[in-house]
N, C-alpha and C positions, 0 to 999 in steps of 0.2 A: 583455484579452489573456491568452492563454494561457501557461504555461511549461510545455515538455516538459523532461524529465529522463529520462536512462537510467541507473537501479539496479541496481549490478552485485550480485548475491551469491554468498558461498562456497558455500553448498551449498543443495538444495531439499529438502523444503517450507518455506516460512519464515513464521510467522504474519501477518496481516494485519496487526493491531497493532503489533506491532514493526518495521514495517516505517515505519510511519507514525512512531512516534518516533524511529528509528534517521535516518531523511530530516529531520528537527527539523519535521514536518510538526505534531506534536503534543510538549508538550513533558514529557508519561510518559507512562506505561502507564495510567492511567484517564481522561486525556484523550483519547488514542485511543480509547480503549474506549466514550467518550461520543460521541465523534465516528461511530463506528461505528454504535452501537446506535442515534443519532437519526436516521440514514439519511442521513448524508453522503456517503457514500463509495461510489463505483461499481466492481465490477471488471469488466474486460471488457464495460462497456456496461450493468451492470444493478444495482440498489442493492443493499448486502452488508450486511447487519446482523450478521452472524456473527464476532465478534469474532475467532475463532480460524481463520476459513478461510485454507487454505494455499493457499501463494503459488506459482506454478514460474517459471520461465524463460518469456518471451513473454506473461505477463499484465498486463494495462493497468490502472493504479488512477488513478483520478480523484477528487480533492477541491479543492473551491474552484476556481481556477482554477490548478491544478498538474495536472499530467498524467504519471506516471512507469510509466516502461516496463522491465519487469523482465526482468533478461540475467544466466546465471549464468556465470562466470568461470571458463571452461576451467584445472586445474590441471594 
């Protein structure tokens, strides 16, 4: 079973990584990083090994069976 989640953020680009620990997806910054780099994680449908790809508003990240959908937060 899947879990969607909608990820609000303050502002865009937001790195990949950090997006994954800020969600407790990963639990720091080089477990993300490992996650990323072994080719966990899909953005938008496609595998991202780019630790540092920015993130905007409307981009879909997939790991494991999580699914988060990124919306950034009108001020």
């Amino acid at each position: 079973m899947t879990e969607n989640r909608i990820v609000y953020i303050t502002h865009e680009p937001v790195e990949l990584y950090k997006v994954l620990k800020f969600e407790n997806i990963a639990a720091s910054d080089g477990e993300a990083k490992y996650m990323i780099a072994d080719g966990l994680v899909r953005v938008n449908g496609r595998v991202e090994t780019r630790k540092r790809k920015k993130i905007f508003s409307g981009d879909v990240i997939e790991i494991h069976d999580t699914c988060l959908e990124i919306k950034c937060e009108q001020r």
